[in-house]
Structures are given as structure tokens and as C-alpha cells.
N, C-alpha and C positions, 0 to 999 in steps of 0.2 A: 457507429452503425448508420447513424443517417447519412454521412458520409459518401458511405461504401452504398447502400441506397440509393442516392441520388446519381452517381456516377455508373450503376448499374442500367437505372432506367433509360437513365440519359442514352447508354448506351442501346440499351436493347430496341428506343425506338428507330435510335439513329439504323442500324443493322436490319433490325425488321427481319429478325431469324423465318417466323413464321411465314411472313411475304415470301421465304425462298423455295419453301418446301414445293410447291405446283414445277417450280422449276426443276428441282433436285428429283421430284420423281418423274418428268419429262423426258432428262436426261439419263438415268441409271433404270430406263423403265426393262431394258434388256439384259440388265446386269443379275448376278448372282446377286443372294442375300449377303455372303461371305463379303462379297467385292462394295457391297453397298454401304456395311457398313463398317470397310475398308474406308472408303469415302468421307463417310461423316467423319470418322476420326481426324482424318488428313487435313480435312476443311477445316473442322476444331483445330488443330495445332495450327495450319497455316494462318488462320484468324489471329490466334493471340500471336504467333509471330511477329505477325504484321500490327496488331495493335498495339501490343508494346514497345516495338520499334518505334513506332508513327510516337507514344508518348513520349521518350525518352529523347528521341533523336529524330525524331521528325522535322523541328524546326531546323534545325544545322544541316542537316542532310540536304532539303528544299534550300537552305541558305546556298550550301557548298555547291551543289551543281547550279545554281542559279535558278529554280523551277517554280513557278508560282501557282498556286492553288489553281489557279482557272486551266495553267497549264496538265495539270494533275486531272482534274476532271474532262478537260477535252479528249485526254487518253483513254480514260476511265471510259468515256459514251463512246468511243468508236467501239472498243471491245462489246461492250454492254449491245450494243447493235447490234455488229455480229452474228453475238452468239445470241438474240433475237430472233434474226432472219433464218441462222440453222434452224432453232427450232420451229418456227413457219413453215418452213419448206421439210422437215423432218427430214433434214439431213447431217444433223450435227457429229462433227466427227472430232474423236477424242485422240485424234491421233498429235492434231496440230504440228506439221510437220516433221516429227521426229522421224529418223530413219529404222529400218528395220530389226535393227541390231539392237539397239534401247528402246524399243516399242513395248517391249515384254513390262522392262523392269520400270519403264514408265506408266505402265498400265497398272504392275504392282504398288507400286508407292503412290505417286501424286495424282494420277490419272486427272481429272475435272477437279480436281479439290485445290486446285493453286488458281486458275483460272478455268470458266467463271466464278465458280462458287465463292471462293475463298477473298479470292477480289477482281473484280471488283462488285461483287453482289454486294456480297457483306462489307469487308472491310474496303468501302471505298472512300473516294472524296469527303465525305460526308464527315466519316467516322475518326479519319485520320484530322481533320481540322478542328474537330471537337477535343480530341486528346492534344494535337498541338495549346489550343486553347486552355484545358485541366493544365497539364504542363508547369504556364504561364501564370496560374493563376492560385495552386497547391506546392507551395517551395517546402512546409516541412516536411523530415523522413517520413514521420509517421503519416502526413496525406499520400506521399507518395506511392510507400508501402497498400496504403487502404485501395488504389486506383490499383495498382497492378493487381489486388484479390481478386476486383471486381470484375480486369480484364479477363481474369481465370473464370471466374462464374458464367461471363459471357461464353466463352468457349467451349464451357460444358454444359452450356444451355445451347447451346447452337448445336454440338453433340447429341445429344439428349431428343433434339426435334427432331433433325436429320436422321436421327439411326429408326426415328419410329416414322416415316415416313412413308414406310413400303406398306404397311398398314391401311394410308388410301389408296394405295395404289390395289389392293387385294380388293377393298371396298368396290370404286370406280371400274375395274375392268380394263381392258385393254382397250376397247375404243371409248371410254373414260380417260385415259392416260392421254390418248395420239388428241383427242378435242383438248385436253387442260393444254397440252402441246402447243396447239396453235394459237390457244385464245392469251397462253402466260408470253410466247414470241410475240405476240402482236402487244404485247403490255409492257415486256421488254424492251421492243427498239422505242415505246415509246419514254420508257423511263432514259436510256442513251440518248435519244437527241435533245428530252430536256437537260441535262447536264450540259449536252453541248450551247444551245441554246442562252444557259443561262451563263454559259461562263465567257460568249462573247456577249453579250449586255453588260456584264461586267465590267469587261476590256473597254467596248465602247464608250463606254461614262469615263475614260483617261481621257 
């Protein structure tokens, strides 16, 4: 149990669920409740996706194409940018170039919940380094077992905030949304360029 605790927290500060919520109702401020929490879910599953991937196989993966953290975060802040300046400019479009044909069933399934939300808000650089790390660090079954529960916890805590979200948004109003809009983009691009930032400080110290 302390275990699964400490791997919990560790996680949850790294993710910072609650940090995303201003975001998450920025984005889906036009959406149905249906479609919204549509969303949470997707985000939840693509989180543990992606976080158990990053445990299990993260290391070899990064090994196999040759990719190095800094290179992971550099990716990670131009997105994170991005989709900053959309919301700045309150023009964030969920389409991301798909074509007209898969626009439907990509609106169905993934819409915003693979990117940003999913990662790299949540599951980004951060999170995936810290599980490489667990990883390296809990070799028997049973830790490893206890890490993936906790990945699930995460997922249905991120679930859990995300679907109750539309909640501020009822509170705040509608030009409560379009303000958290602009003031969460402008916190955004600055969370992306310190990634960027810090991962050539990195580089440079070679």
C-alpha cells in the first residue's frame, strides 16, 4: 500500500490532472455534455496507454529509435505551444488536419483526447521519465504489478476531474470560459517553451 501510494502521488503531481481542467474546459467549452464526457474518457484511456507503455517499454523504445529525453521534450513544447497560441487567439481547431471523410469518426473517438490533453498535457516528458525511472528501479512482479494499479488510479482520477469539469464552466459563464481561455494559452505556451528551454540547457552542458 505505501507502495502504490507513493507511486500514485509521485504521479499525480507529475500529471497535475487538476492543472488541466482550465484547459479542458477551454477547449470543449462548445461541446455537448455527451461529447465532453466522451472526452474525459478517451483522455483517461489514452493517459494509461501511454503511461504504461512509457513503464514497460519506454526505455527500449527511446533506446530502439535512438530518441533522448531532451529530444522527447523538445517535441512535447512545440505542441504544448501550439496549442497555447490556439487558445490565445481562440482559434483552436480540433480538426488537425484530418480529411473530411474521417473528421466525423475522429470527432467520435479521439477528438482532443490523444493530443493535447492526453499528451502531452498529462502524459508528457515528465511523466514518462519518472516511469522509465520506477521501471529501473521496482524489478519484482509484485512492485510491478502495484505501479500499473496505480497507473489505473491515475486514469480514473484524471477521468473523474475531467468529466466534472463542465461544472466550472456552468459556474464561470461563458465569458468566464473565453477569459480562463486566454489567461490558461498564455500559461500554456509558457509551460512549452520552458520544456524547450530546459532541454537545450541540457544539451548544452555536453
Amino acid at each position: 500500500m505505501e507502495l502504490f501510494i507513493y507511486i500514485f502521488a509521485a504521479l499525480f503531481s507529475v500529471l497535475n490532472p487538476i492543472g488541466t481542467v482550465p484547459m479542458f474546459v477551454g477547449l470543449t467549452q462548445h461541446d455537448s455534455m455527451a461529447e465532453r464526457s466522451r472526452i474525459s474518457l478517451w483522455t483517461a484511456v489514452n493517459v494509461f496507454i501511454i503511461l504504461i507503455v512509457s513503464f514497460f517499454l519506454g526505455e527500449y523504445v527511446l533506446s530502439f529509435f535512438g530518441i533522448t529525453l531532451n529530444a522527447l521534450r523538445i517535441a512535447g513544447g512545440i505542441i504544448i505551444v501550439n496549442s497555447g497560441f490556439s487558445l490565445l487567439a481562440g482559434n483552436f481547431s480540433k480538426k488537425r488536419g484530418v480529411n473530411k471523410k474521417v473528421e466525423n469518426d475522429a470527432q467520435k473517438r479521439n477528438d482532443i483526447a490523444l493530443t493535447p490533453l492526453a499528451i502531452p498535457m498529462l502524459a508528457g516528458p515528465g511523466s514518462m521519465s519518472l516511469l522509465i525511472t520506477f521501471y529501473q528501479e521496482y524489478q519484482s512482479i509484485n512492485e510491478k504489478i502495484i505501479a500499473s494499479l496505480a497507473i489505473l488510479a491515475i486514469a480514473l482520477m484524471i477521468f473523474i476531474v475531467l468529466r466534472s469539469a463542465h461544472y466550472l464552466a456552468r459556474i464561470l459563464g461563458a465569458s468566464g470560459i473565453v477569459a480562463i481561455s486566454r489567461i490558461v494559452g498564455f500559461i500554456v505556451i509558457a509551460i512549452g517553451i520552458q520544456y524547450i528551454i530546459t532541454s537545450v540547457v541540457d544539451i548544452c552542458k555536453f
